[in-house]
Backbone as numpy.savetxt, mean C-alpha at the origin, in Angstrom:
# Nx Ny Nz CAx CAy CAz Cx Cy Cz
-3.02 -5.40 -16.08 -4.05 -5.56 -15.09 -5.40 -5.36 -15.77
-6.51 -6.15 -15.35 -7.35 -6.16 -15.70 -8.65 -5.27 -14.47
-9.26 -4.42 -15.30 -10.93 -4.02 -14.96 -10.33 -3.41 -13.56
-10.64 -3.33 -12.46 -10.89 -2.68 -11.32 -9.57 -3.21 -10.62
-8.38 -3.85 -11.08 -7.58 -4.38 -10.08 -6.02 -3.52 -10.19
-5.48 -3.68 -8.99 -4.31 -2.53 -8.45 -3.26 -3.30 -8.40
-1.90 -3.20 -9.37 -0.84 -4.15 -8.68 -0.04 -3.41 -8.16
-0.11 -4.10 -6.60 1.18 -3.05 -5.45 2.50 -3.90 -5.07
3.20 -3.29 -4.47 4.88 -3.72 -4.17 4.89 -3.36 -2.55
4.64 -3.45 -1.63 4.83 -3.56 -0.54 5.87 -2.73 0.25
5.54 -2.08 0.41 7.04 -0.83 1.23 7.83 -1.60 2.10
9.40 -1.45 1.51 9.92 -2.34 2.73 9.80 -1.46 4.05
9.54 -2.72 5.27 9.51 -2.44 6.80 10.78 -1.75 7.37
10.64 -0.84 7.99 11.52 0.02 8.77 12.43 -0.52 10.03
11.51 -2.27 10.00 12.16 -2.96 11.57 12.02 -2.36 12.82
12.37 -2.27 13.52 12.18 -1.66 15.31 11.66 -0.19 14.55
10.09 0.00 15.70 9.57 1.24 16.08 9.82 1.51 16.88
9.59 3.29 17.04 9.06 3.74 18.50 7.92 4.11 18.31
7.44 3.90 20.17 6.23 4.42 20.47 6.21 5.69 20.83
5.17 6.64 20.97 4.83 8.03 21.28 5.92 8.47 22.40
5.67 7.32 23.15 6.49 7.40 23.84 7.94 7.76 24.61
8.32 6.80 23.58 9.62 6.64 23.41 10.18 5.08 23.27
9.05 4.40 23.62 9.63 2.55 23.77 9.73 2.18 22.51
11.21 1.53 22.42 11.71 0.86 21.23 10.28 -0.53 21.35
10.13 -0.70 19.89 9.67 -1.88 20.06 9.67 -2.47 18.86
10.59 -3.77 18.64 11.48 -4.46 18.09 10.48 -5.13 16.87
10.94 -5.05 15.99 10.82 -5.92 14.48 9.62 -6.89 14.43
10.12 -7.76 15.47 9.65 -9.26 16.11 8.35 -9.16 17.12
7.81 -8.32 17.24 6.82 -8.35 18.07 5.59 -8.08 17.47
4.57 -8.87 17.97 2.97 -9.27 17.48 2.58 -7.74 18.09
1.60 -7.45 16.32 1.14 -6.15 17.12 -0.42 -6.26 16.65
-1.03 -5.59 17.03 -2.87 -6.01 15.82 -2.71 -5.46 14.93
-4.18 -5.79 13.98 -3.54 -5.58 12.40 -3.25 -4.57 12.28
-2.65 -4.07 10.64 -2.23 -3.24 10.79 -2.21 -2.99 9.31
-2.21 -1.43 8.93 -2.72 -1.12 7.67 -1.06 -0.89 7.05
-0.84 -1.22 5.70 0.65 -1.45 5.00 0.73 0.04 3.99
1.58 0.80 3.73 1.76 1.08 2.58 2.73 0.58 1.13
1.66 0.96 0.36 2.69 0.36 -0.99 2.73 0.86 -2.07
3.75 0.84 -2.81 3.88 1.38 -4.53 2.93 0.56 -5.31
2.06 1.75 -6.36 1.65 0.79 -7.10 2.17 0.60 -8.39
2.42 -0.61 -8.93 2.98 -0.81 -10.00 2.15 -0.71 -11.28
1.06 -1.55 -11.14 -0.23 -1.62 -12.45 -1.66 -1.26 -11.80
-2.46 -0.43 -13.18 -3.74 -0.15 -12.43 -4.23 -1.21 -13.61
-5.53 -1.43 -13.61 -6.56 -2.03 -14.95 -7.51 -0.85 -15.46
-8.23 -0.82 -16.37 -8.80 0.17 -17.26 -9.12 0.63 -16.36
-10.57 0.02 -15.40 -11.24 0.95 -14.37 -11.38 1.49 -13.92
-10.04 1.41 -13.33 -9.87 2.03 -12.10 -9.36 3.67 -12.13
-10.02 4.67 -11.53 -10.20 5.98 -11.42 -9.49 6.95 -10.58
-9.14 6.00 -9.01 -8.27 7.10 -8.46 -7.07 7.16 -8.14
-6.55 6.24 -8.52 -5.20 5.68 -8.12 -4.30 5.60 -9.93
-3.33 5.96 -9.74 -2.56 5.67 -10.97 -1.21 5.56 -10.36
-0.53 5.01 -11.65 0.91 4.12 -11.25 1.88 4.77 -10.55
2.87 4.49 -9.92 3.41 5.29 -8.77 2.73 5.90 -7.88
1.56 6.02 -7.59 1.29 6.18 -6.05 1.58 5.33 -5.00
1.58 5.78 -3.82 1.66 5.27 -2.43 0.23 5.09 -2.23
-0.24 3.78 -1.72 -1.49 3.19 -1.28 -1.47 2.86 0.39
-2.29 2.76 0.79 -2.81 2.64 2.19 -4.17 1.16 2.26
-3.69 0.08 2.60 -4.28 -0.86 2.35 -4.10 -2.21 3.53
-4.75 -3.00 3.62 -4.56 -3.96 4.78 -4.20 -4.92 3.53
-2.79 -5.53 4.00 -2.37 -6.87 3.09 -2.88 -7.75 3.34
-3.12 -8.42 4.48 -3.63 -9.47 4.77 -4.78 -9.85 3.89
-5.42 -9.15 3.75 -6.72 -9.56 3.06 -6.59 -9.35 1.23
-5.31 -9.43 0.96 -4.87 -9.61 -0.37 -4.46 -10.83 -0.97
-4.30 -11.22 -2.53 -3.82 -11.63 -3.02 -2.26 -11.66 -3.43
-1.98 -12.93 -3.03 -0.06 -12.84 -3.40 0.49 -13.51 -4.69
1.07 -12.48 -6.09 1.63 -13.08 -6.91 3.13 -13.12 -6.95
3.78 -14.35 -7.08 5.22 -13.83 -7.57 5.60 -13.19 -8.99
6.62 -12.14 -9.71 6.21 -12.09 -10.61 8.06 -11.79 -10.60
8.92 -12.39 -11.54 10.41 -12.18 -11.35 11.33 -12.25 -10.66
10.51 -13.59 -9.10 11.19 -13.36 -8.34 10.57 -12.50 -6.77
9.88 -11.49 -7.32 9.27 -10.83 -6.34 7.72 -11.00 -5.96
7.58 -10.44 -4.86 6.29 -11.25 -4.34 5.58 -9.61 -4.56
4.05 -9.64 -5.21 3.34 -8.60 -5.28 2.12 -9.20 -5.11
1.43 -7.86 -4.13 -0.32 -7.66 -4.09 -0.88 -8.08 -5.46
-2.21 -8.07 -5.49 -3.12 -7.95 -6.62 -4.41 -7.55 -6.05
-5.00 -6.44 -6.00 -6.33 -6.56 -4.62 -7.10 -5.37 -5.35
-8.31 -5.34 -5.52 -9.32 -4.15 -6.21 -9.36 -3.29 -5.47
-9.94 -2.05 -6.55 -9.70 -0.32 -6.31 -10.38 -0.28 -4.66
-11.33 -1.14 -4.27 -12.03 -0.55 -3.53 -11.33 -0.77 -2.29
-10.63 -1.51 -2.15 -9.60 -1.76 -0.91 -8.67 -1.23 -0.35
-8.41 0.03 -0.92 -7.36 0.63 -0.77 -8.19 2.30 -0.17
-7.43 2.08 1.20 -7.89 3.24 1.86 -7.52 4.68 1.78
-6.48 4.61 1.56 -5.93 5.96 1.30 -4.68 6.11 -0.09
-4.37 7.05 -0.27 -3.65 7.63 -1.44 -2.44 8.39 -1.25
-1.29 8.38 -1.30 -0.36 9.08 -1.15 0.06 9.72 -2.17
-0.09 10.91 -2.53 0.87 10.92 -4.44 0.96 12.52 -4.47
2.32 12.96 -5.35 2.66 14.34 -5.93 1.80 14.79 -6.22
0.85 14.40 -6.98 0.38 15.36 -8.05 -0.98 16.41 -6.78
-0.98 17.49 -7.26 -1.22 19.06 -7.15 -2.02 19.15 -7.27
-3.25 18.69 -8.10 -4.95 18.96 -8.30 -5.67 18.76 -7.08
-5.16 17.87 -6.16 -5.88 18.12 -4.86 -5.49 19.38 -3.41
-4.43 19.32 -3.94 -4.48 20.38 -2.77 -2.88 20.08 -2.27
-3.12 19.09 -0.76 -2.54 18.53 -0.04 -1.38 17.27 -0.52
-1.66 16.77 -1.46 -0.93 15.56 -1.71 -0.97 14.11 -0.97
-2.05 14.52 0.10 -2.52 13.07 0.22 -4.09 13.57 0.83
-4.45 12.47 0.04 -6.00 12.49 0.34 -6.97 11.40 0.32
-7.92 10.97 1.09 -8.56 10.19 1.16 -9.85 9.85 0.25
């Protein structure tokens, strides 16, 4: 990866939610957008807060799609990615914004 760009893998979907509620609501149903999490596979030099194997917080839609072996991956810059999921201990909490 080059300069400021993130390569992610897409978390597979869980299929049918529930709501707070309790209402199943099925695979197949239109919902508004909606923010994805994903593994990241490659960072580029730049990039500062994110490193490989984290969990990202990001809207796909507004990404780039490569195939690369078969599999379909993101390609989308540092700045797009809203949140951070990851082990590591220097922050505190383990996820942070």
């Amino acid at each position: 990866m080059l300069h400021d760009r993130v390569l992610v893998r897409l978390s597979a979907e869980e299929g049918e939610r529930r709501s707070s509620g309790g209402i199943v609501i099925p695979a197949t149903a239109q919902v508004a957008r909606r923010l994805a999490w994903g593994d990241v596979l490659g960072v580029g030099s730049n990039v500062r807060n994110v490193k490989i194997a984290d969990r990202v917080l990001f809207n796909p839609d507004d990404q780039l799609e490569v195939e690369v072996q078969g599999e379909a991956l993101l390609v989308m810059r540092e700045r797009d990615i809203h949140a951070v999921a990851t082990e590591r201990t220097e922050h505190g909490t383990g996820l942070y914004l």
